[in-house]
Structure formats: structure tokens, C-alpha cells
C-alpha positions in Angstrom: -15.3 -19.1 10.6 -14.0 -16.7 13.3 -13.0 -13.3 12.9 -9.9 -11.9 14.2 -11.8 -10.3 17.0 -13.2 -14.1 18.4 -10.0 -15.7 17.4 -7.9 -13.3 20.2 -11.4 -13.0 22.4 -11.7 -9.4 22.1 -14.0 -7.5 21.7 -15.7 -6.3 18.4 -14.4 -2.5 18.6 -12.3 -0.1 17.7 -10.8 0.7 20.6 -8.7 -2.5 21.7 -6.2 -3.0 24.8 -2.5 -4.0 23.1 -1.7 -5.3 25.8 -4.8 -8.0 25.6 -3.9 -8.4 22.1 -0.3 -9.0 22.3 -1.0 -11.5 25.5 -3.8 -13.4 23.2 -1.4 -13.4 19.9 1.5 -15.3 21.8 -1.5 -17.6 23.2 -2.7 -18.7 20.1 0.9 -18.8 18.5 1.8 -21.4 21.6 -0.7 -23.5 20.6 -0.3 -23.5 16.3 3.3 -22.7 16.0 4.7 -24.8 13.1 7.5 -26.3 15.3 5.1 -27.6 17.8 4.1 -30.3 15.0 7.4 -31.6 13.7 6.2 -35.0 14.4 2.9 -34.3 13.2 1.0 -35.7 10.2 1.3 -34.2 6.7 -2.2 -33.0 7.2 -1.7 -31.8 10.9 1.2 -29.8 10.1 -0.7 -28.0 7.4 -3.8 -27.5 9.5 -1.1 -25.8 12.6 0.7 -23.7 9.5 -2.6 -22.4 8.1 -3.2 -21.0 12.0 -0.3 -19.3 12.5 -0.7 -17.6 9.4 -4.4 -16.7 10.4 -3.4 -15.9 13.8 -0.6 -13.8 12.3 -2.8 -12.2 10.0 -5.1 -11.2 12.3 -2.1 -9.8 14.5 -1.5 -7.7 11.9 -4.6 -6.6 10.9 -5.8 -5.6 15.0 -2.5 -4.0 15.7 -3.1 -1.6 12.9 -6.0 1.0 13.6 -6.4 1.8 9.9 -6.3 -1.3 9.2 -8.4 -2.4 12.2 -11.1 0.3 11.4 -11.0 -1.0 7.8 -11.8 -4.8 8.6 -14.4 -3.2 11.3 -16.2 -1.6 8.4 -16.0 -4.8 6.1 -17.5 -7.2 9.0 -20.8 -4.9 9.3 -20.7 -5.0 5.1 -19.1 -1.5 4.2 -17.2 -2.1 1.2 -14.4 1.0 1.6 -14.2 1.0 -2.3 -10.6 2.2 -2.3 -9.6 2.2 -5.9 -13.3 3.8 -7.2 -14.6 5.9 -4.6 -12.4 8.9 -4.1 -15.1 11.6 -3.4 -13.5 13.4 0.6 -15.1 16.7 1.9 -13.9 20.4 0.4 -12.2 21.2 3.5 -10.1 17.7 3.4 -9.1 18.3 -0.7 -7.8 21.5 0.4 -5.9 20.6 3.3 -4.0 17.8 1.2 -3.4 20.2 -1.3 -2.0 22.3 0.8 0.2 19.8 2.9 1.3 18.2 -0.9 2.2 22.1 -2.1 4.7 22.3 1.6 5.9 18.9 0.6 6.8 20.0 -2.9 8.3 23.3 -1.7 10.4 21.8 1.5 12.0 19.2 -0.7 12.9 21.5 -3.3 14.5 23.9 -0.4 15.3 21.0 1.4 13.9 22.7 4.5 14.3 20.2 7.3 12.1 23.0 9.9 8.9 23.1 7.1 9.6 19.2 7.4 8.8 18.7 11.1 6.1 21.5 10.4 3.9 18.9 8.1 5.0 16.6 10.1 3.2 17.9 13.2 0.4 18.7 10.6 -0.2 14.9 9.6 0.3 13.7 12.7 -2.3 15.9 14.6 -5.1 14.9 11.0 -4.2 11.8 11.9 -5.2 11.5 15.6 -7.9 13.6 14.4 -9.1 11.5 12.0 -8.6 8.3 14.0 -10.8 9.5 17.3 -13.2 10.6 14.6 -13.3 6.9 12.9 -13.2 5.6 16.8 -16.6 7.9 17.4 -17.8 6.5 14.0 -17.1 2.7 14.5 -18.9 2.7 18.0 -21.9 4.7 16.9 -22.6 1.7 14.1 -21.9 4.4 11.5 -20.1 2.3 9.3 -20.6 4.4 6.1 -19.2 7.3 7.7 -16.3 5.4 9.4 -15.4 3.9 5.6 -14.7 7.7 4.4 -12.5 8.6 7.3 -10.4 5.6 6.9 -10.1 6.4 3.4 -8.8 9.7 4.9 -6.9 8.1 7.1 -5.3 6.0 4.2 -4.4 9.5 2.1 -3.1 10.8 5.7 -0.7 7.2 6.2 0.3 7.9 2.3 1.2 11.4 3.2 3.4 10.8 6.2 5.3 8.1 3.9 6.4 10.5 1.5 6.9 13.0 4.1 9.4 10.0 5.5 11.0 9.7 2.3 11.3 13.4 2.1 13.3 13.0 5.8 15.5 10.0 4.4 16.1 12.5 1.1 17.7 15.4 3.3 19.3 12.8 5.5 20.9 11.2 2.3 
């Protein structure tokens, strides 16, 4: 069976062109969309459904670069072990601590300014931490890639509750 990667002929990396991606998505949907087989066969029009939804899965997993660097990891066999394996350098616990303490103290205050500070925070670990997976990913260090995109998953976490947080003061 294909991978995403074959199925839109890109290559097996990281770093990906949208533009490719986008171009090879509408290409594959052309040729599997549902309503192409109307007058199909029972078993044709199930075949062309099951594509789309592969092809729109795989969309969705390549557009994403967590969620690329996660299926990255899991094609060379790196189990990211999301619920059990929780163990992120010193330096990383104490930076979510602190961003989690400003989060706690900006809602309560309701400080729209120490808002946009985190926000600048998580966004800059996050490009951090992505370049970082990137290097990881197209060294073959799989095992060290899975930890930053578990990172990456606490960083994505954080900037939803910092959104939240927004929509709060907004409110």
C-alpha cells in the first residue's frame, strides 16, 4: 500500500513544497472524486469513496508539519508513545511551567499585552522546535525527532489555550 508521500509523488521528507502538495491533492481528487462515479457500480463507487478519503487523509496529514513529522517518525518505526512517554528535557519542563504560570496570571488579570507576550513566546518554541524536528527527520534521527514532536504537540496544546484565553478577553 502507498504512503501519503507516493500517493501525491513527493518526496519522503520533512520539508515539502505546498504548492506541490496542493497541485497533487486536487490531482488525485479529479480522478476519485465520488461524483465522478454516479453511474458507477456499487463496488466502483466504494472503491472511488475509500480514495478520496485516503487522498483526503493524506492531505491532511502532509499539510500539517506536526502531524507530518509524526507520520515521518512512524514510517521509519518510531512509535511517538504519546499517552505513556512523557519524559522532555529540564530546560523544556521549566519553560512550560513558566509559559502555564503567565497563562494563569494573564487570564486572571485579563492582560491582553502578557497575552501577545506568550504568544510571541510559543510561537518562536514553535519554529524552534519545528527547524529542530526538520534537522532531526533529515539526519535519520527518528528517536530524537519523536521527542520534539512530542514538544511540538505540548507547544500546539499551549497556543490552543492561549487562543481560548484571547476568545475569553474578547468575550
Amino acid at each position: 500500500m502507498q504512503n501519503h508521500f507516493e500517493l501525491f509523488q513527493l518526496p519522503q521528507q520533512f520539508a515539502i513544497d505546498s504548492g506541490q502538495l496542493d497541485a497533487a491533492y486536487r490531482d488525485v481528487q479529479s480522478r476519485v472524486h465520488p461524483d465522478k462515479f454516479v453511474n458507477a457500480t456499487d463496488a466502483e463507487k466504494r472503491v472511488a469513496m475509500q480514495w478520496a478519503t485516503r487522498a483526503n487523509e493524506g492531505y491532511q496529514t502532509l499539510k500539517n508539519p506536526q502531524r507530518r513529522a509524526q507520520y515521518l517518525c512512524e514510517l521509519n518505526g518510531i512509535d511517538l508513545q504519546v499517552e505513556s512517554n512523557t519524559a522532555m528535557p529540564m530546560a523544556f519542563l521549566m519553560a512550560q511551567m513558566e509559559w502555564r504560570e503567565e497563562l494563569a496570571k494573564a487570564r486572571a488579570t485579563k492582560d491582553a499585552g502578557l497575552l501577545d507576550d506568550l504568544d510571541s513566546q510559543l510561537r518562536t518554541a514553535r519554529k524552534a522546535q519545528l527547524k529542530d524536528i526538520e534537522t532531526q527527520l533529515d539526519a535519520g534521527d527518528y528517536a530524537a525527532a519523536a521527542q520534539g514532536v512530542r514538544a511540538l504537540m505540548f507547544l500546539e496544546k499551549s497556543g490552543e489555550e492561549l487562543r481560548f484565553a484571547f476568545d475569553a478577553l474578547e468575550a
